[in-house]
N, C-alpha and C positions, 0 to 999 in steps of 0.2 A: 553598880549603875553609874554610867557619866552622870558627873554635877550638875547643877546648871551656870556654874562656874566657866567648865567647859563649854559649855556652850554657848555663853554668853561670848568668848573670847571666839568663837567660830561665827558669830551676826555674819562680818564679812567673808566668810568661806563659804559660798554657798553654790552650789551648781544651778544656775538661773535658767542657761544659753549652753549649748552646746555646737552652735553654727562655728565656732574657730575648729572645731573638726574636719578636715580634708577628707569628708568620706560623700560619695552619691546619694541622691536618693532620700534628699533631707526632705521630712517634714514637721512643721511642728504644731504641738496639738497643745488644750489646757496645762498639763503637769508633763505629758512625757514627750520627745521628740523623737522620730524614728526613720529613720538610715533602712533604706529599701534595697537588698544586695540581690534583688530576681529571686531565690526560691526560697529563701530568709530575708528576718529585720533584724537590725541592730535596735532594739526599744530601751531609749534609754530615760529609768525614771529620775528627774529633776527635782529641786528643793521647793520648786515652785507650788503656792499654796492657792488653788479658786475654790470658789465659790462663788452662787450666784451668777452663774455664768463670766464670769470675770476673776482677772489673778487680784490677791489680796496681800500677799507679801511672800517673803522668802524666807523657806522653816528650815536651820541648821539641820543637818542630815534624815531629813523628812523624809529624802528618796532613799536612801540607803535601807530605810527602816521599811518604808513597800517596797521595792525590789526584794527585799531577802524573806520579808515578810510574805509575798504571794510564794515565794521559793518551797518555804516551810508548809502552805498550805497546799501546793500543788503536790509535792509528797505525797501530803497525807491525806489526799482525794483521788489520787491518781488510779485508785483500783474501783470509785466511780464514774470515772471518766477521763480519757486519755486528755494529754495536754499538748500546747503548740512550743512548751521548753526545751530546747538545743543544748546550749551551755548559757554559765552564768560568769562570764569571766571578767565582772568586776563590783562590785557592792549596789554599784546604783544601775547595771545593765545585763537584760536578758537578751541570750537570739535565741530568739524563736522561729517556729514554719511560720510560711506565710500561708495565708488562707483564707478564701473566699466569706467574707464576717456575714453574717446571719442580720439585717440589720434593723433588729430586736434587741431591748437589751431585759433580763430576765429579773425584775426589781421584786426582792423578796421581801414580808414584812410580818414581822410577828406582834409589834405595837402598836398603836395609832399616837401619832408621833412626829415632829417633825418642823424648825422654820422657815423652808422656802418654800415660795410657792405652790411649787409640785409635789408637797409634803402633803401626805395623809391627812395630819392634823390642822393645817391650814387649810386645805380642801376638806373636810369635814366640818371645822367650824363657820365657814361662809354659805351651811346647810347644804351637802352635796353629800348626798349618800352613797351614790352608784362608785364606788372606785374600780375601774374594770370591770365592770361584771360585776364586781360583788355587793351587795346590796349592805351595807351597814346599818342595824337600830340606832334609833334615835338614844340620848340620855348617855352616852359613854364620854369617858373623863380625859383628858389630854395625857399621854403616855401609858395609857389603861393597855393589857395586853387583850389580844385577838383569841376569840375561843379556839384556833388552828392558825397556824400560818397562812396567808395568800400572795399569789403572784400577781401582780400589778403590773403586765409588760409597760414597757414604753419604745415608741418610735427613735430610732437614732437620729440626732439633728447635730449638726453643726452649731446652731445658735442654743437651742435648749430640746430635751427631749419632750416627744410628746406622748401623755397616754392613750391606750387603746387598750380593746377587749379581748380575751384570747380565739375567741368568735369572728372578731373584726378581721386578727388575721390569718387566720384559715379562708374565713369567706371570703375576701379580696386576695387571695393567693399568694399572702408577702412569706408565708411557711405554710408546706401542706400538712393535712391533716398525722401523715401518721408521724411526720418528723416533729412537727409540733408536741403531739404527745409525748414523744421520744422527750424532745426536749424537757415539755416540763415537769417529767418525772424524776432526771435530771436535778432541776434547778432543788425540787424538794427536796433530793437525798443529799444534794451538797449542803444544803442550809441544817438539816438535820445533824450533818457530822461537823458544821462550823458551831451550831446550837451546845452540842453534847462536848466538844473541846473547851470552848470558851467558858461551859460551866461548871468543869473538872478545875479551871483555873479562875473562880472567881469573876466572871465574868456574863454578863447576857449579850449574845449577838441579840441586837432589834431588829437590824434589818443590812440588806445590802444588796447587791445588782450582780448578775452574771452575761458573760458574753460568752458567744460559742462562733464559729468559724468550720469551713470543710479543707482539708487539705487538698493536695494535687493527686492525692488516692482515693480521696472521696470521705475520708474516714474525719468524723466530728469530733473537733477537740474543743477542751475549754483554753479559753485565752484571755489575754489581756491582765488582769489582776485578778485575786481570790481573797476577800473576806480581810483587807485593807482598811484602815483607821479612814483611808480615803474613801472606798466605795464602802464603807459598812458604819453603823451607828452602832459604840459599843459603850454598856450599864454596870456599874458597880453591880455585881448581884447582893451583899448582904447587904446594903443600905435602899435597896427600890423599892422595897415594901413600905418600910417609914417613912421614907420621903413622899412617896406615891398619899399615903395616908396625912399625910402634914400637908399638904397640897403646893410641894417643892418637885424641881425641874430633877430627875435622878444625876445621879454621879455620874457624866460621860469620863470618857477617854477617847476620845476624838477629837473629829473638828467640829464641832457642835457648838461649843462655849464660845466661838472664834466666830460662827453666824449672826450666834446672837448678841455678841460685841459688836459688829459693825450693823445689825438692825436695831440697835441702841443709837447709836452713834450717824445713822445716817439712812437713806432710801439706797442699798445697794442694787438697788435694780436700776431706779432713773438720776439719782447722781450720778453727772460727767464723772469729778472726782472726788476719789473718798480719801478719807484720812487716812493717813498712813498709821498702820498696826504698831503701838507702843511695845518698847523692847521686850518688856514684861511677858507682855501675852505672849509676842512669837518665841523667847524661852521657855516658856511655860508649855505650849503646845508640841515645840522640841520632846520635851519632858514626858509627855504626855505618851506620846508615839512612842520615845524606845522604853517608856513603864510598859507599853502594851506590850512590843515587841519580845520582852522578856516572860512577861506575865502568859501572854501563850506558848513558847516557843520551849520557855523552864531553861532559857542560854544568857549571858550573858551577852550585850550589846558591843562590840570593842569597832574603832575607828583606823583609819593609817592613820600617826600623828606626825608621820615622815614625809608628808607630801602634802599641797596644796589638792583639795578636791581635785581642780580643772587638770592638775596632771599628773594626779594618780589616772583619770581617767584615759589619756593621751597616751600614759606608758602601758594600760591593759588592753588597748584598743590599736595599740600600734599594730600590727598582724591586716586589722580591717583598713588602717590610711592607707594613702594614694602616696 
């Protein structure tokens, strides 16, 4: 496994920006920027770290680790559901189909759990039972698991997602009934086989988010990322039961420890500016991500150590510049 030696000497290598690219079609969104080539993207995922609706700092090879990391998971879901992956021709970039995005995002959750806002657990302790549709008992413990998993959709938002019920949207017509269902039979059997991976390798998925999209054939793919340290919340599995019983926060490996450093540290929601992330954390959260990467994958994490990020990138992407 890279040191954090290594990583510490990569602070400055970091794929932030990807605009010095000569390619059409640029947009750029929280973590990944995306190169619109008409019937494919170039989606290329960045080092870049949000939360909060806002970026928080820059995590040494942080995209490397979900670009290859969704790689490994579409694999190995792809006989539940076809995907919008093309090639992957370079560590931190997929092209994929483009496709008309669904714009539902399918938020799975096995815990009750969570420090932002739109967390489970912050929405359940300020007495709000109903999460989508689901009705919660009163008396349940922060991080306690859910007697089933539930889907919780949320509205896609440019600013911040918002929830809704899966009633809400059938009956305003944002998804009809039968694709709806489609879908979220779907979203459970992918969480199912991220549940059952993750704790062959020591691990609990808690929870994470799916996106789907239609191709120019009409045929439903899953897109965007799968089961990512960034869209998913992941638990030590031998240590959740004593800590859960100690009434300590579980073991992540995510970006978790990273939210609730800066809601220690500061109102990330209504502070203009927040502190800038101590080296520490952001190697440590480095760390964090290719422990995962390894811990599901059972590979090895290896880097170019022969080129700058920005042009390793330039030289695998040459084919797509102008």
């Amino acid at each position: 496994m890279i040191t954090k030696e290594t990583i510490q000497k990569n602070l400055m290598n970091c794929l932030d920006d990807t605009s010095f690219l000569n390619v059409p079609g640029f947009r750029r969104d929280k973590v990944r920027d995306t190169y619109d080539l008409g019937d494919s993207l170039i989606l290329i995922t960045t080092d870049r770290q949000s939360a909060f609706d806002r970026i928080l700092a820059n995590i040494p090879f942080k995209g490397q680790v979900l670009n290859q990391l969704s790689a490994f998971w579409f694999e190995n879901t792809s006989d539940i559901i076809s995907n919008h992956v093309i090639k992957i021709p370079d560590p931190n970039v997929t092209i994929g189909k483009k496709c008309k995005v669904f714009p539902v995002e399918f938020v799975m959750r096995a815990y009750l759990t969570g420090s932002t806002d739109t967390s489970a657990w912050v929405q359940y302790s300020q007495g709000i039972r109903d999460l989508s549709g689901h009705i919660l008992p009163d008396g349940m413990k922060r991080n306690q698991k859910f007697e089933q998993p539930i889907l919780t959709p949320a509205m896609k938002s440019s600013v911040h997602d918002e929830s809704i019920s899966a009633a809400q949207i059938v009956n305003d017509g944002i998804i009809d009934k039968d694709t709806w269902e489609y879908l979220q039979k779907i979203a459970f059997s992918l969480f199912a086989r991220g549940t059952e991976i993750a704790a062959r390798n020591g691990l609990i998925l808690v929870d994470t988010k799916y996106e789907f999209g239609i191709d120019d054939k009409g045929e439903i793919l899953l897109i965007d990322e799968i089961h990512t340290p960034d869209s998913s919340r992941y638990w030590m599995k031998d240590t959740y039961e004593s800590r859960l019983a100690e009434g300590k926060e579980p073991e992540n490996i995510d970006k978790e420890f990273l939210r609730l450093w800066f809601r220690e540290h500061c109102d990330p929601y209504k502070d203009k500016i927040l502190p800038a992330a101590p080296d520490d954390l952001v190697i440590e959260l480095s760390h964090r991500y290719i422990r995962l990467f390894e811990m599901i994958t059972g590979k090895q994490f290896s880097v170019d150590g022969t080129h700058a990020v920005k042009d390793r990138l330039k030289k695998n992407l040459n084919a797509y510049l102008i």
